[in-house]
N, C-alpha and C positions, 0 to 999 in steps of 0.2 A: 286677298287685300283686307284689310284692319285699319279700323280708323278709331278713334278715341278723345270724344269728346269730353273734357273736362270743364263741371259747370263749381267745381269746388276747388276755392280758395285756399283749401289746406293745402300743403304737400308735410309725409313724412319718410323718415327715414327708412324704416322697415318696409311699414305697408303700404299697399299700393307699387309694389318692387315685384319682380319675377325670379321669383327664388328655385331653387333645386329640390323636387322632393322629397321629403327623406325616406320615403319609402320605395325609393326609385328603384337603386341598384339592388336590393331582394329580390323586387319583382321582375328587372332584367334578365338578371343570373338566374332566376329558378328556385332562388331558395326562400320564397316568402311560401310557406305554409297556409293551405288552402282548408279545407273543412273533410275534401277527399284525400287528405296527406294524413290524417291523424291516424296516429299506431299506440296500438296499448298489447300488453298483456294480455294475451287470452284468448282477443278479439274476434267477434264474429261478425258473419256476415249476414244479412236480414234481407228480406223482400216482403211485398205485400201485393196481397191478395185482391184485386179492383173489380170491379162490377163491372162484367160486360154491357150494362144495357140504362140509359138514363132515367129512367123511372121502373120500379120491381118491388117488388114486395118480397122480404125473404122470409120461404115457408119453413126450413130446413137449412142447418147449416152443420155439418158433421167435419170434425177437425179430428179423429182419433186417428186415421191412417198415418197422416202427417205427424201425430205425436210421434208413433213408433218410429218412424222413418232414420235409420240409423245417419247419425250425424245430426238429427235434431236435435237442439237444445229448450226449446220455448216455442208455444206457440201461444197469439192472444187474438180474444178477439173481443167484442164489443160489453161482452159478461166481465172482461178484465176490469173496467173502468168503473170510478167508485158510484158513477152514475146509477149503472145498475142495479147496486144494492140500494140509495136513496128514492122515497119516496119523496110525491111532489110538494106533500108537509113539512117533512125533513127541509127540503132545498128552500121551501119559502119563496122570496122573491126573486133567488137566485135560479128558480126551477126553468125558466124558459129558458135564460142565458146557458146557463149551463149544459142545457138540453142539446141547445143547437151546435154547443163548441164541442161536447161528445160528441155526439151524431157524426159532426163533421169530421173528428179522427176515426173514426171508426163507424160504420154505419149498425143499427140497430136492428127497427123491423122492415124497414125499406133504404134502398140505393136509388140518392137523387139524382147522380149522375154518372155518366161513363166516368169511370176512374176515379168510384165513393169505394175510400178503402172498406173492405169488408173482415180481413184478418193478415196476420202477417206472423211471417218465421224466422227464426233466427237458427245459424246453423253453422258448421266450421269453412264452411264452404259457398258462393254464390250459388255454382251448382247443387248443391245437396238443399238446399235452401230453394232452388227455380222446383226440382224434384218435389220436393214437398208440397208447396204450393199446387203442384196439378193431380196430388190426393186429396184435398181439399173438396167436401160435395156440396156445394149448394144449389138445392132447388128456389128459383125464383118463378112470381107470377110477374111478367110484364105488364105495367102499365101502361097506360097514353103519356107523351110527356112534354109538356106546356113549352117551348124554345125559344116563344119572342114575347116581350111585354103585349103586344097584339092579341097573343094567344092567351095570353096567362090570367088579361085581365077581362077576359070574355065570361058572361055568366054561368054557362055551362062549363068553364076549363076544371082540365083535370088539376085536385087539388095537390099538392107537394105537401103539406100539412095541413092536418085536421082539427088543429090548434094553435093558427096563427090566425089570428084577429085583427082587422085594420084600426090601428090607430088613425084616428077623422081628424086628425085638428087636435088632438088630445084628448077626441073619447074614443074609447073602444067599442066596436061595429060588435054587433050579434050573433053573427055567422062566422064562420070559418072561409079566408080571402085568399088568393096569392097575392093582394096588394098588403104588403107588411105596413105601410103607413103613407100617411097626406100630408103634407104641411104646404103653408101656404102663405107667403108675402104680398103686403098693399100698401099702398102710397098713394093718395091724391085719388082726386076724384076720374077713373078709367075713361067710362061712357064719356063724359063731358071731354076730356083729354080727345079719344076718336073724334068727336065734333067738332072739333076745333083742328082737325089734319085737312090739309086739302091734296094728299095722295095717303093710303090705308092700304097696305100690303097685308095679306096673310098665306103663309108657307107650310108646308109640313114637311119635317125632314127625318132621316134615318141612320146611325151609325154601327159596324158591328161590332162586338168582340172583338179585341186584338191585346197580344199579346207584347211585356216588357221587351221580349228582345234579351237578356242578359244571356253570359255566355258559361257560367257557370251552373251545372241543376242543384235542386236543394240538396241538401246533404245534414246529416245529425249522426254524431259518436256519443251514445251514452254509456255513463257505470253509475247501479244502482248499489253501493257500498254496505253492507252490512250492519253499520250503523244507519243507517236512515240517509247518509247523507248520496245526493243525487247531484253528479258531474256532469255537464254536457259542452262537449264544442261541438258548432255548427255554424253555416254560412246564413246572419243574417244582421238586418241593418239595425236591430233593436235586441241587443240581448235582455235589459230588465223586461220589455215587453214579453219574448221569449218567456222567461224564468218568472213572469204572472202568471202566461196564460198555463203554464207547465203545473205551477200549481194549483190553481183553480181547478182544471180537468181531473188532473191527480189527487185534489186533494192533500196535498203536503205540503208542510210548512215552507212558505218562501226562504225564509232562514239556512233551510236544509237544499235548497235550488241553487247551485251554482251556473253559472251560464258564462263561456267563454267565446267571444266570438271569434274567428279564424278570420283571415286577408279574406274579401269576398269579392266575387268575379261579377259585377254587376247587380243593380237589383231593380233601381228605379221607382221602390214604392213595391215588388213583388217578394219582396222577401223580409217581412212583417209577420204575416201568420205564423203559425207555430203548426207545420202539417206534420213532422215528422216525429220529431221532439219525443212528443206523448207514447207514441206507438215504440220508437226506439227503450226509452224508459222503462217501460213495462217488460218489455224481451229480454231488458238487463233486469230487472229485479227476480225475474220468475228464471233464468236462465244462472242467478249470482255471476254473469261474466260482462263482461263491456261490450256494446254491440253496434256497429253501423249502420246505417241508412242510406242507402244512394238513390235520388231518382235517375231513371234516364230519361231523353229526351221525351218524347213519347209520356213520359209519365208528368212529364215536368206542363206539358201541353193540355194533358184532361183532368190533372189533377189536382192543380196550381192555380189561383188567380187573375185571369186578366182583367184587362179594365175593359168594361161594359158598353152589351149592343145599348142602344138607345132609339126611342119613339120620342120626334120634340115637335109641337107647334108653336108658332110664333106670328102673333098679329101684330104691326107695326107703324102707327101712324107719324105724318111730320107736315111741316106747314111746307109753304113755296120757296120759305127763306132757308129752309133745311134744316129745322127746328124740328127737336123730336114731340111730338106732344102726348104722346101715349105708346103703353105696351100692354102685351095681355100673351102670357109663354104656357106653354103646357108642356111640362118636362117627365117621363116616363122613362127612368131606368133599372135596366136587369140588376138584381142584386143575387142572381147565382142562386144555388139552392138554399141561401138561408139570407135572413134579413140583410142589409147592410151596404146598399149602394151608396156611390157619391152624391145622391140627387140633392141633397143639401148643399154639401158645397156647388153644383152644378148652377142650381137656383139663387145664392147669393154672390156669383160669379157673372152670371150671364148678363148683369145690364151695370153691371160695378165701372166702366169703363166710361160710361154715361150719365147725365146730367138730367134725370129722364123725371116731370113733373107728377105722370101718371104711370102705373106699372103695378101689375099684378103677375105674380109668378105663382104656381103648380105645382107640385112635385109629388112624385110619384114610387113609392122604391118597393119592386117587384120581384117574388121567386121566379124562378123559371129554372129547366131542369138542365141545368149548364153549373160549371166549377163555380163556389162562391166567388163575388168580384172578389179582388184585392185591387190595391193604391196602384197608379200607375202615373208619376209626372201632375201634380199638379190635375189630382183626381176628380172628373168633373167638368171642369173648365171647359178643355177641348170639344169639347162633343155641344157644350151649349154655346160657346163663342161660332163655331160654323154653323148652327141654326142662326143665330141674331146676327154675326155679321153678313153672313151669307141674304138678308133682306135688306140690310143697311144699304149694300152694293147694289143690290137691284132698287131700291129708293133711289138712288145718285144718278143710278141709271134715267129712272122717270124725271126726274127734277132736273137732268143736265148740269149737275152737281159733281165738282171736283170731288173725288171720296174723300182724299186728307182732309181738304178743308170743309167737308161735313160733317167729320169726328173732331176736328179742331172745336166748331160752332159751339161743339155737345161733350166736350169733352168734362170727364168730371175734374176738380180744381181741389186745392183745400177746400176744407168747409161745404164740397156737397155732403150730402146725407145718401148712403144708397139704400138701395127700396128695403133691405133687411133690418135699416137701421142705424148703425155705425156711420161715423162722420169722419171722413179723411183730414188727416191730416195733411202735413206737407209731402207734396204726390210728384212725379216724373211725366207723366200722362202728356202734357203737353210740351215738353220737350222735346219729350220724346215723337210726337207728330210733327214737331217741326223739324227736327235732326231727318227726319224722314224723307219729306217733303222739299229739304234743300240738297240730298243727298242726289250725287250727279247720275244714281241708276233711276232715281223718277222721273228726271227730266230728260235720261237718253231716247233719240227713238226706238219703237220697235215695230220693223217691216216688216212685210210677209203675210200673206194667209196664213191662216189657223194657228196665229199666237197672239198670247192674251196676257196682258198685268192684271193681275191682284192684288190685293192691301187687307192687311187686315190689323186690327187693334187683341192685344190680348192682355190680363190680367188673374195675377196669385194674391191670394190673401198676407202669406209669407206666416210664418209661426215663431213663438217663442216655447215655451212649455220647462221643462225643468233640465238641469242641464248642471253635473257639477266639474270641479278640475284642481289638482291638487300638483303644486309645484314645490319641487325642493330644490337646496342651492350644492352644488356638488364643490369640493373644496379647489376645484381648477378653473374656477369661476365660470361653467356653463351650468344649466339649469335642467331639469328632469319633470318635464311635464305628462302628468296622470290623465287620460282622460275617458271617458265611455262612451265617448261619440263615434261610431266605429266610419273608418275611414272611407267611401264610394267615391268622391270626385277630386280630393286634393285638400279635405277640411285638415291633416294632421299639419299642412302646413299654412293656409290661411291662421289656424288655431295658433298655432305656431309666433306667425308672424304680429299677431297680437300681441302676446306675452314679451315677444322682444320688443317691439315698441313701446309700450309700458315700462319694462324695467331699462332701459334704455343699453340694451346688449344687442348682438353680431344675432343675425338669425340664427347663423350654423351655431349658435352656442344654445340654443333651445335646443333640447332632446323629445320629441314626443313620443308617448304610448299608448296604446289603446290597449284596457285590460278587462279582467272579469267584472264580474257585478259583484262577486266579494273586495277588490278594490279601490274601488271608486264610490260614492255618493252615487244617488240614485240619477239615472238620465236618460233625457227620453228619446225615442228612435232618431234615425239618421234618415230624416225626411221633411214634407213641406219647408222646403228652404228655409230651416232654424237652423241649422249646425253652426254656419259660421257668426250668424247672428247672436245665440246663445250660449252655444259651449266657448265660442269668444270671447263675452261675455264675461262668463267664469272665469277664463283665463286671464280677464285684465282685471279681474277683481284680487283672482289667486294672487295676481303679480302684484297688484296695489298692498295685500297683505305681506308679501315678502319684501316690498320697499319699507314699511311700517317698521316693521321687526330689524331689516338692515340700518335703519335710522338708529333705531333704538339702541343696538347692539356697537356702534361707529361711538354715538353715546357716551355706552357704560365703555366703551375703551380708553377713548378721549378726556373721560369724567368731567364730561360734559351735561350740560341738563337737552334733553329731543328736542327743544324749541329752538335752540341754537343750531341746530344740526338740517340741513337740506338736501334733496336728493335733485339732481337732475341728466340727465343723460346719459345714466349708468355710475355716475358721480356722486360721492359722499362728501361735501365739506363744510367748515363751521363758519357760521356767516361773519363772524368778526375776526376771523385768525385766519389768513390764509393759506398758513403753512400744515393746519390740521386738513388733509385731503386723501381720499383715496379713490382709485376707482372700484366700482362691481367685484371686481374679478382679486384687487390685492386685500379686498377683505372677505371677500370668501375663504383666502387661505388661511384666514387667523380664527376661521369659526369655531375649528372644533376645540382651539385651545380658549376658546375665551364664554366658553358656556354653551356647544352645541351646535348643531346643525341648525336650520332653518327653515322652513319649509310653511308658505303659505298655502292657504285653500281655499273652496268658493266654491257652495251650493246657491243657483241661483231659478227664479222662475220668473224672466222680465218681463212685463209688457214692455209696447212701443214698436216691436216687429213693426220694419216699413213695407207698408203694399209696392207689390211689383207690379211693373207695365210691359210691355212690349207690341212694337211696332213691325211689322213686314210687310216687305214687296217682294214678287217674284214675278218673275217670268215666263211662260209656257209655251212651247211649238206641240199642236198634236196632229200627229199622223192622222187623214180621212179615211184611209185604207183601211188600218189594223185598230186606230182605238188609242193606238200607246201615244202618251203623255211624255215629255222629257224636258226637263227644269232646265231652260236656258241659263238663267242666274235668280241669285237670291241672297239681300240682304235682310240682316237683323238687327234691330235696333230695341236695345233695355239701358232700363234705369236702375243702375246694380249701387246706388249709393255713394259707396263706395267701393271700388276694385281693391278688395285684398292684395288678389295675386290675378294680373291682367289676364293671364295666359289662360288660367282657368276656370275665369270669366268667360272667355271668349269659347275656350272648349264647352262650358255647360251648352252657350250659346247654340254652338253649332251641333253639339248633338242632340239637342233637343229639336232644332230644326230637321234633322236627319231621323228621328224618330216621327214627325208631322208628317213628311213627305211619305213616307212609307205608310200611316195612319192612311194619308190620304189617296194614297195612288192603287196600293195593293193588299197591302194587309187585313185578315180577317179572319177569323175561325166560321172553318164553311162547313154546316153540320149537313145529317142526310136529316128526314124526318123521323128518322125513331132516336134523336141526338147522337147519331155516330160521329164525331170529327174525323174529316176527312185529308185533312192535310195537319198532322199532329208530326212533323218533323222540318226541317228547317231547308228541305229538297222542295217540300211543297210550301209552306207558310213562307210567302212571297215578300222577305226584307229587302231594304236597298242596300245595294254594295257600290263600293266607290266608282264603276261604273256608269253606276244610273245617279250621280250627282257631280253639281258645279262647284268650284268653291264656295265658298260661302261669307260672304260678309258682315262682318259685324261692326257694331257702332257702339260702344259703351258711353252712357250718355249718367254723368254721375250729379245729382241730386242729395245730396246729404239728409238719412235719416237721421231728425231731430231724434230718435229714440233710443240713439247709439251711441257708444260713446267716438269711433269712427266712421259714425253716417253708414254703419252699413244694412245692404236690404237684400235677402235671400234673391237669389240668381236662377236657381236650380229647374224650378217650374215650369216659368212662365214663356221658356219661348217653345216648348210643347204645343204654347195655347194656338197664337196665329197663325200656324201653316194650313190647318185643317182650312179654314173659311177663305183663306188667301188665294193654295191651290185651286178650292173650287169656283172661284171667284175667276182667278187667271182662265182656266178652262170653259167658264159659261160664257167670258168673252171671246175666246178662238174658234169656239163654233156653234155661239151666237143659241146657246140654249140651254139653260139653269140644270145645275148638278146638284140634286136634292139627296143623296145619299152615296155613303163613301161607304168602300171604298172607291172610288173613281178609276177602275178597271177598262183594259181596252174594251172588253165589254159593255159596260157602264157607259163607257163614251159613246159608241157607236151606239148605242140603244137611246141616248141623249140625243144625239144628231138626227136619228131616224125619226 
C-alpha cells in the first residue's frame, strides 16, 4: 500500500510523473556493462596479497619467488608507491594525508587489519596469479589489536599509530592517541537546562559494524599507456573522486587520470574509496599491459568499508508538559584503521529533529583495528538517532506521553537554530508527524502479547556540492544529455526528467549519459542525496542555456530582434505575429543549416539543498521461546519536496527501511579477539530477504524546497535513519525491557528479557 500526500500546489508535466528508465532494458537483457565485463587487449589478471592477522608488524617481506613465477608479469608492493621515496619534508602538510591513503593501499611497516593489502600480482592468469601469491614470505610480529572504541580509547591500548595525535578542539594533544580527534557542540546554558526537567534520563548505548549490502564487489581495469597517460574503469559512485585520490597516491597529473565509470551493482555510500585503483595502476605500469582487479566476497567484507561500530551516551532532560529542556550526548565512533569516522555528521544529526534550548554534544572519531569506515546511507545518522530517540520513547513512557505528539511539542520548525549552528529553513518535520499520526496504522489496534509499536523521527542534512551537465539538441528534435553523476537509484532519469520540463519536450525525447571525467565538467560523487538535487540542477540550467541560444537562433531566422521572440512549452513564437511559430522539435531540423548545432551547458555548486525528515511506525511480535523478532507492518513517511519520479521515491523509501531492519535485527560484523571476522560471506552475515519482511508503506509527504527550482529535497538517506530507534523501541514494548544495543539478535532479546 502507497499513499501520497501532496502539500504543493504545483503540478507539472514531466515531473513528478513515473517514467520508464532508460536504462532499463540493458540492465534486463544483460547487456549493461558492469566493471567485471571490461575486456581489453592483453589483459591480466591480478590478486592481492592480505594480512592474515589485524594488527602485525611486518619484519620481512620477500616477493622474488613470485617474480620468477612463470606467467608473472608484476609484482608491487608498498616500496612501488611514490610514498616511499618522499620524505616527510618533501610532503609538507600533505605528509599525514598522504601517509594514511598509502598505508591504506598497501600496507608499509605494519597490517592494521585483517585484509590490509600487503602486495599484489598481476599474471596471465587468476590461477598463476593465486600461485604467486603463496610464494610470497612474509614474516610478521603480531600485535594486540584495539577492536571497539572501548578498547581503543583506554590509556594503556595498543597503539595503531605512533603518529597520530588528538586533535582537542583544534589543538593537538602531545602524545600519541587512537582518539584521531574531539569536537564539540553547545548551545544554551546545559546544567540550568537539567534543572529546569522534572524527569532526567540518561542511557548508554551500543552499535556494530555492518556492512552496505551491495551486490556487486569492487572491481578496477587499469592501462598504464606509455605516454603517461593512466585509463581506469571501475565500479564506483564518484569517478572524479576516484581520479583525485588516484593521483594524489600516484602522484600523477590528474590531466593524465581518466576515470570511467561502468553500470554499478549497488553501493550505498561503500563505493567512494579508491581501494583498488592505485594497486591495479601500478601492476599496469610496471607490467606495460592492462590489468584487472576483482574482490571476492570475502575480500569485499575485510577489506572494504563498513559503517561503524559505535559507543553513544545520552542524558536527556524534559519538563511534565513534554518539553525538552536539555541534552548532554557522548558520541564515540570507529573510524577503522585510519582517521575518519562519521562522528561529525553523527553529532550534528542527532538532536537536528529537535527544538532543543540546552544541548551539548561530543564526539569522538577513533582507530581501532577493523577495515577503514566508509559512507554507508546517510552516514552517522542511524546509530545517533537510536541513542536519542531510543530515550525520547522511554521519556513518553515516564511522562504518559503520546510519542507523536511529544516530537510534535519539540519538533524543529523554520527558523529553529540547531545546536551546530545552521538555521532551518522551510522544513517537512512537522508534517511529516502529523501525516504520521493520522495515518490509519497508528490508530489500528495491536493485540496480543509480545508485540510492540515504535516510532521514530529521522533526519539528513541533504547536500549540494558541485555537479556539471552538458546538453546538445540532435536534429530530430530529441536532446543528448551529458552527465557525471553516475547512475545507483534512478537519478539518469529523475535528471532527465528535469531537463524535459525545462525545455518543455516528451521525456522519451531526453537521451541521458553517464560518462568519463574527460567528458564532463568536474562532479561530485553519487551521494548524500545531492544527485537529483544538483546534477538537476545543472540540467535545468543546461536546459535554460539551450532555450537562450533556441531563442536566439528562431531570431536570426525570423530576422527578428530575441526580445520579440518567446519560449514556452517546447514552443518558439513572436509575440506580435502569430504566424511566426515553431515547435522544439521543427527547429532543431533547421539547425544545422542555419549556423550549427546547439548545445547548452552548466557547471554548478548550489547551496539551498533542503533538509530531509522522515517519520516511522512499525510493528513488532517477538517469539519468548527463541528471541526472533518479526516486523508485523511498517510504514514510512518523508518529506521528498518534491517527487521527481514517485516510484523511486517510494523504492529509496523502502529500501532504506529494508536496510534499518536488518541494521537493527541481525546485522553485524562478529570479530574473534585477535580481529578475525567471522562471518565474512553473505551464508553467515545475517541480511533480510523478502521473507523476513511486510510490505512496506510509504507516505510521500511533499513540502517544496525554497532552494529548488522544483522544490526538490534529496530522498536517498534519510529513511535509513528511523528504523534503528523504531525497531528498538517496538521491541522494548513487547517485552517490557529496553534494547540498548543492536543488533537486536534472538540472542539479544532473550538476554533483554532475562
Amino acid at each position: 500500500m502507497t499513499s501520497n500526500i501532496v502539500l504543493s500546489e504545483v503540478e507539472y508535466n514531466v515531473v513528478g510523473k513515473r517514467h520508464v528508465r532508460p536504462d532499463g532494458v540493458d540492465k534486463v537483457t544483460g547487456r549493461a556493462q558492469y566493471g567485471a565485463d571490461v575486456q581489453l587487449a592483453g589483459l591480466l589478471q591480478a590478486k592481492v596479497l592480505r594480512s592474515p592477522h589485524a594488527h602485525a608488524r611486518i619484519k620481512s617481506l620477500d616477493t622474488s619467488a613470485a617474480e620468477r613465477h612463470p606467467g608473472v608479469y608484476a609484482v608491487v608492493t608498498a616500496a612501488d608507491l611514490p610514498f616511499a621515496s618522499l620524505t616527510r619534508e618533501e610532503l609538507g602538510g600533505d605528509y599525514q594525508r598522504l601517509k594514511f591513503a598509502s598505508n591504506h593501499v598497501l600496507a608499509t611497516d605494519k597490517t592494521l587489519f585483517k585484509g590490509h593489502p600487503v602486495a599484489a600480482v598481476a599474471a596471465d592468469s587468476l590461477h598463476v596469479a593465486e600461485e604467486a601469491l603463496n610464494l610470497i614470505k612474509v614474516e610478521y610480529e603480531v600485535l594486540p589489536p584495539a577492536m571497539t572504541v572501548k578498547q581503543a580509547m583506554k590509556p594503556n591500548a595498543s597503539l595503531l599509530h605512533d603518529d597520530l595525535f588528538t586533535s582537542e578542539l583544534g589543538e593537538m594533544s602531545d602524545k600519541p592517541s587512537n582518539v584521531a580527534s574531539h569536537m564539540a557542540f553547545e548551545a544554551g546554558d546545559v546544567e540550568q537546562g537539567f534543572q529546569q526537567a522534572d524527569v532526567v534520563l540518561e542511557r548508554e548505548y551500543e552499535t556494530a559494524s555492518v556492512h552496505q549490502g551491495y551486490i556487486e564487489p569492487h572491481n578496477s581495469t587499469a592501462f598504464w599507456n606509455a605516454d603517461g597517460q593512466l585509463n581506469i574503469w571501475c565500479s564506483t559512485q564518484g569517478p572524479f573522486v576516484v581520479r583525485t585520490n588516484v593521483a594524489d597516491i600516484l602522484r600523477h597529473p590528474v590531466s593524465k587520470v581518466k576515470v570511467t565509470p561502468m553500470e554499478i551493482g549497488g553501493g550505498f555510500g561503500g563505493k567512494i574509496t579508491a581501494y583498488l585503483e592505485p594497486i591495479a595502476a601500478l601492476l599496469s605500469r610496471k607490467s606495460g599491459r592492462p590489468v584487472k582487479l576483482l574482490m571476492t566476497r570475502t575480500e569485499v567484507f575485510e577489506a572494504s568499508g563498513p559503517a561503524p561500530g559505535t559507543w553513544m551516551k545520552v542524558k536527556l532532560g524534559a519538563s511534565r508538559d513534554g518539553r525538552i529542556t536539555a541534552a548532554d550526548i557522548f558520541l564515540a565512533f570507529e573510524a577503522g584503521a585510519y582517521p575518519g569516522s562519521p562522528v561529525m555528521q553523527g553529532a550534528a544529526c542527532a538532536l537536528a529533529c529537535y527544538d532543543v534550548p540546552n544541548a551539548r554534544i561530543n564526539g569522538y572519531d577513533v582507530v581501532v583495528n577493523k577495515p577503514k569506515t566508509a559512507a554507508y546511507r546517510a552516514p552517522g545518522s542511524p546509530q545517533a538517532a537510536f541513542a536519542v530517540e531510543s530515550v525520547i520513547d522511554e521519556i513518553c513512557e515516564q511522562l504518559n506521553v503520546d510519542p507523536l505528539e511529544f516530537r510534535l511539542r519539540n519538533a524543529s520548525r523554520e527558523g529553529v537554530r540547531r545546536v551546530e549552528g545552521p538555521v532551518f529553513r522551510r522544513i517537512g518535520l512537522v508534517e511529516c508527524l502529523e501525516a504520521a499520526r493520522n495515518h490509519d496504522h497508528y490508530s489500528a489496534p495491536l493485540e496480543g502479547p509480545y508485540r510492540g509499536r515504535g516510532v521514530a523521527a529521522g533526519f539528513w542534512f541533504n547536500r549540494g556540492f558541485q555537479s556539471a551537465v552538458n546538453i546538445s539538441v540532435n536534429p530530430d528534435g530529441t536532446v543528448n544529455l551529458i552527465e557525471g553523476s553516475v547512475d545507483i537509484g534512478g537519478s539518469r532519469a529523475s535528471i532527465a526528467q528535469q531537463a524535459a520540463e525545462t525545455l518543455g519536450i516528451a521525456y522519451e525525447d531526453v537521451k541521458p549519459t553517464v560518462v568519463d571525467t574527460d567528458s564532463i565538467g568536474y562532479t561530485m560523487v553519487t551521494g548524500g542525496s545531492r544527485t537529483t538535487f544538483a546534477t538537476g540542477w545543472a540540467a535545468i540550467e543546461a536546459a535554460e542555456d539551450v532555450k537562450t541560444q533556441m531563442v536566439e537562433r528562431a531570431a536570426q531566422i525570423w530576422d527578428a530582434s530575441v526580445d520579440d521572440v518567446e519560449y514556452v512549452d517546447g514552443v518558439l513564437s513572436h509575440k506580435s505575429d502569430p504566424e511566426l511559430r515553431m515547435t522544439f522539435r521543427e527547429l532543431a531540423r533547421q539547425l544545422l543549416g542555419t549556423g550549427g548545432g546547439i548545445t547548452g551547458a552548466s557547471n554548478v555548486d548550489p547551496a539551498g539543498e533542503g533538509n530531509g525528515f522522515g517519520v516511522h511506525v512499525v510493528d513488532v511480535e517477538v517469539d519468548p521461546d527463541t528471541g526472533k523478532v518479526t516486523i508485523l507492518r511498517y510504514t514510512a513517511v518523508q518529506d521528498a519536496g518534491k517527487a521527481i519520479h514517485p516510484s523511486y521515491v517510494e523504492g529509496q523509501m523502502q529500501g532504506g527501511v529494508v536496510q534499518g531492519i536488518g541494521w537493527a535485527l541481525n546485522e553485524e560484523y562478529f570479530f574473534s579477539d585477535q580481529g578475525q571476522m567471522m562471518n565474512s560471506s553473505f551464508l553467515d552475515y545475517r541480511m533480510p530477504t523478502a521473507l523476513d519482511l511486510p510490505m512496506i508503506d510509504t507516505v510521500i509527504v511533499e513540502v517544496a524546497n525554497p532552494g529548488h527550482p522544483y522544490g526538490v529535497r534529496g530522498v536517498g538517506e534519510v529513511p535509513i535513519v528511523p528504523p534503528l530507534p523504531a525497531i528498538a523501541s517496538a521491541i522494548s514494548h513487547a517485552i517490557g525491557a529496553r534494547i540498548n544495543r543492536l543488533p537486536a539478535n534472538p540472542g539479544a532479546v532473550l538476554e533483554a528479557m532475562s
